[in-house]
C-alpha positions in Angstrom: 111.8 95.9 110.1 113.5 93.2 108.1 112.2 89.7 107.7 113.6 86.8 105.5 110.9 84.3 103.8 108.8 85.9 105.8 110.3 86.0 109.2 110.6 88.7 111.2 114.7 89.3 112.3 114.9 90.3 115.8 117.7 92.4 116.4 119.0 92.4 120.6 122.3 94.4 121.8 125.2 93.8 123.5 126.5 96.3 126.1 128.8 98.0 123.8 125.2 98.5 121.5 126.3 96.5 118.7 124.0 94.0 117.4 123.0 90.3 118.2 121.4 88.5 115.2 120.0 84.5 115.7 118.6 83.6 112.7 118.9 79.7 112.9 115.1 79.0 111.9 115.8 81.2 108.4 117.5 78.2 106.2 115.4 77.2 103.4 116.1 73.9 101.5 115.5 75.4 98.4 118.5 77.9 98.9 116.2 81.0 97.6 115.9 84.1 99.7 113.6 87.0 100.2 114.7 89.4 102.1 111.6 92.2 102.7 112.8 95.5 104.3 110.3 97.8 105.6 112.9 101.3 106.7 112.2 102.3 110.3 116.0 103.4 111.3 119.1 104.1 110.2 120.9 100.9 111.7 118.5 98.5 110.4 121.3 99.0 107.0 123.4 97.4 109.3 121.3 94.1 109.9 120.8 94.4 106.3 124.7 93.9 105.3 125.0 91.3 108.3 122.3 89.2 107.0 122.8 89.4 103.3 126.3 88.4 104.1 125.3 85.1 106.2 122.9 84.0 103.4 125.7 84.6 100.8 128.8 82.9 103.1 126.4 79.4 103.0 127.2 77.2 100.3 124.0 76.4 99.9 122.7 79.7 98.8 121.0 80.0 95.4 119.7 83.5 95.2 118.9 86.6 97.7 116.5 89.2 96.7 115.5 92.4 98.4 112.1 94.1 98.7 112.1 97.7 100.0 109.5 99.5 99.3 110.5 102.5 100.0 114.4 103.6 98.7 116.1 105.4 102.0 117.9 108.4 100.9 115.7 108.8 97.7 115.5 112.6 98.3 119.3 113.1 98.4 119.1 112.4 94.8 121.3 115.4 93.4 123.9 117.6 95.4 124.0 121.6 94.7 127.3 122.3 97.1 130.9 121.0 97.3 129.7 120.3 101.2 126.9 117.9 100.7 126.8 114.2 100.9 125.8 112.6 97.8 124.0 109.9 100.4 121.9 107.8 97.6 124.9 107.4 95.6 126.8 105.9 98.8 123.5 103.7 99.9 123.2 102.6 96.4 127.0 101.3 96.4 126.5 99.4 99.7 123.4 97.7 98.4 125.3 96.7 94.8 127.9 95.8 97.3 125.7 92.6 98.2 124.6 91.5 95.1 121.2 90.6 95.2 119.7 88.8 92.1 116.9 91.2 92.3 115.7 94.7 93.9 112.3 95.5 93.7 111.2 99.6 95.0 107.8 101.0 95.0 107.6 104.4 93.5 110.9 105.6 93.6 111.2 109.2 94.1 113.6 110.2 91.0 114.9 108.1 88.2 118.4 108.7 89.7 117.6 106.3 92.6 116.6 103.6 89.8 119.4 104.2 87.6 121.7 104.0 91.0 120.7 100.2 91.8 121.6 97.1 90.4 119.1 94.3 88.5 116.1 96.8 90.0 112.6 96.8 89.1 110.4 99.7 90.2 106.9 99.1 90.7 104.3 101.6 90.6 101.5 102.9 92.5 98.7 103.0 90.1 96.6 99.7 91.6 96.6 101.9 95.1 95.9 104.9 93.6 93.1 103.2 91.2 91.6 102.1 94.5 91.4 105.8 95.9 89.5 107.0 93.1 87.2 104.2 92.9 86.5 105.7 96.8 86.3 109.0 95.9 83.6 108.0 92.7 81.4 106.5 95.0 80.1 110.3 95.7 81.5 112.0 93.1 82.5 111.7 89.2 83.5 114.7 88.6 87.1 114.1 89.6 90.3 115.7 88.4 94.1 114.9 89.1 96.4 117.2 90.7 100.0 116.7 90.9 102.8 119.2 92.5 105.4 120.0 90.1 105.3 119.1 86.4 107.9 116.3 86.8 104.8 114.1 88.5 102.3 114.9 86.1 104.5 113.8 83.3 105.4 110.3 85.5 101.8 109.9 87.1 99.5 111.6 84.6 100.0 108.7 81.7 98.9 105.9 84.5 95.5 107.6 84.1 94.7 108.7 80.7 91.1 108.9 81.9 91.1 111.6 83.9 92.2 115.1 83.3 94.8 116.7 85.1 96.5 120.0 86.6 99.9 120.7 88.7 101.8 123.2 90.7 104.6 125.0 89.7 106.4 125.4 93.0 109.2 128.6 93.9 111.1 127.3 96.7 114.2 127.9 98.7 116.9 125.2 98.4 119.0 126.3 101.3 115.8 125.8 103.4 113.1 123.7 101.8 110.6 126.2 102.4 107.7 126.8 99.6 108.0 130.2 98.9 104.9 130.5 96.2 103.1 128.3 94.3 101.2 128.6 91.1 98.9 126.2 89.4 98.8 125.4 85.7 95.2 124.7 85.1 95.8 123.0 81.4 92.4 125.2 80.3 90.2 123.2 83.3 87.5 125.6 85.3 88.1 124.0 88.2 85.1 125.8 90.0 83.3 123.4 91.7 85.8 120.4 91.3 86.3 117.8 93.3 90.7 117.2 92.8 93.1 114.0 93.7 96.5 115.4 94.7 99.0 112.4 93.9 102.6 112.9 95.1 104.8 109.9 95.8 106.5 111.0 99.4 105.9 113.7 101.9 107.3 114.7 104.7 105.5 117.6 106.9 103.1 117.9 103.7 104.2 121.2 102.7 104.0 121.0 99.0 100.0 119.4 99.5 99.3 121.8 102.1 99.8 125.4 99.8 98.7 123.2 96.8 95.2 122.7 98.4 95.1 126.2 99.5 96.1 127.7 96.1 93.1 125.1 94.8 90.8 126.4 97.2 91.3 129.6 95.9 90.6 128.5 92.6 86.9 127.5 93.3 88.0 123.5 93.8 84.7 121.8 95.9 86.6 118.7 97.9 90.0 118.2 97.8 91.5 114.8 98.8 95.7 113.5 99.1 97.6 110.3 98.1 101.5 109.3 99.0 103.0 106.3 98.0 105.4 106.9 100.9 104.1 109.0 104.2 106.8 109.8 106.6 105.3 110.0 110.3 106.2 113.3 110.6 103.4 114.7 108.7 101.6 114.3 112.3 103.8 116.6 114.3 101.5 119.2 115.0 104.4 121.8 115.0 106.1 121.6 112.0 103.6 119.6 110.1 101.3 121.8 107.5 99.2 119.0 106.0 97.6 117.7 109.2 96.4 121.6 109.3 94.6 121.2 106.3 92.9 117.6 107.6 92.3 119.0 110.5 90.6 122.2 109.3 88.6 120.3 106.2 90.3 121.8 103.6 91.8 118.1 102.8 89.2 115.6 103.4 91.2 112.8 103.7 95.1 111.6 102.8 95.8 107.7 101.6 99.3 106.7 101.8 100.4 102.8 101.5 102.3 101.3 105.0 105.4 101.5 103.3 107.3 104.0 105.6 103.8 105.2 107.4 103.2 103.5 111.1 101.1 106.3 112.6 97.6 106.5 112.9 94.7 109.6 112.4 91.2 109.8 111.7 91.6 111.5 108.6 94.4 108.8 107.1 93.8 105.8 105.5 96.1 103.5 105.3 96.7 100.9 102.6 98.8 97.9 102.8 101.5 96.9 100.3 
């Protein structure tokens, strides 16, 4: 979905399936623009170029800045084989390509995405994860951090200087993606009897929170609770999802995630607005 000061675009096809934009109600006086992309699809990059394009092609035009809150291809941050796609790098030239004044991201998922973008500013998550642990101290004070892989603890971990904190060290398969073991370094905590916050800033099918809380479990941990900056809704697909298992079956008691890319709905999620 992309609106403009605030106004939904509706995007209608011709035959052919190539798009029909009317945006005659978007001119401001002012000549300032803010354009707010929340990624469903693929295309809507398209509608993106075609309406940056109009704003800029009017005389009138001052500025045009871009919200997205979530940075498509932020996982395509690195390539390993002469056959892949360095995709970020290509998104990131389109959107310097239209020169907005500003970028703003929410918890990007690598500093490679940042350093990709133009005049961007990346916000974090820490007022909605500040909000999830005042939920979870309600019941409980005893609360440590968890995050899965050392590179999050050492972006996350500072945010919260309060609280102490473990993480994963993760062996996985890059051909396939799949987790193959998992270790946690505990930093000296017992963690018998714990109740643990497991912070990661996107997921997918939930893999890496899904052996985490298992491998926690094992290690005596009392409740175990998830937050993702960026939830895709594939982590319901009861198939290839592993996370929803471990809702489901109580050994997660509950995953928050922000709207940002998120437009599904369960029980056991809570969903926060940005």
């Amino acid at each position: 979905m992309i609106k403009v000061n605030d106004e939904v675009i509706n995007i209608d096809h011709f035959p052919d399936g190539t798009q029909k934009l009317l945006v005659e109600s978007m001119w401001r006086a002012s000549g300032d623009y803010s354009i707010d992309w929340r990624y469903e699809k693929e295309e809507e990059l398209s509608t993106l170029i075609y309406i940056t394009r109009h704003l800029r092609n009017n005389p009138y035009t001052k500025s045009v800045r871009l919200k997205m809150n979530y940075l498509p291809n932020a996982r395509m941050d690195r390539i390993h084989e002469r056959d892949e796609v360095f995709t970020l790098k290509s998104f990131a030239d389109v959107i310097n390509w239209l020169k907005f004044d500003l970028v703003t991201i929410l918890d990007v998922h690598s500093n490679v995405g940042a350093a990709l973008i133009d005049n961007v500013i990346i916000e974090t998550p820490k007022i909605y994860i500040n909000e999830v642990i005042k939920q979870i101290e309600k019941d409980n004070t005893n609360l440590i951090l968890y995050f899965p892989d050392e590179g999050a603890a050492k972006r996350y971990s500072d945010m919260f200087p309060k609280y102490k904190y473990c993480y994963g060290e993760k062996k996985r398969d890059w051909d396939t993606g799949k987790i193959l073991g998992l270790d946690i370094k505990s930093n000296g905590i017992n963690l018998s009897g714990k109740t643990v916050l497991m912070i990661d800033d996107i997921i997918a099918y939930g893999g890496s929170l899904y052996y985490s809380a298992n491998t926690l479990k094992e290690n005596g941990v009392d409740k175990i609770y998830a937050f993702a900056t960026h939830t895709e809704n594939s982590v319901l697909n009861m198939e290839k999802g592993t996370l929803i298992k471990s809702l489901e079956n109580n050994t997660v008691e509950r995953l928050f995630t922000t709207n940002s890319i998120f437009t599904g709905e369960h029980e056991k999620i809570t969903v926060m607005e940005v």
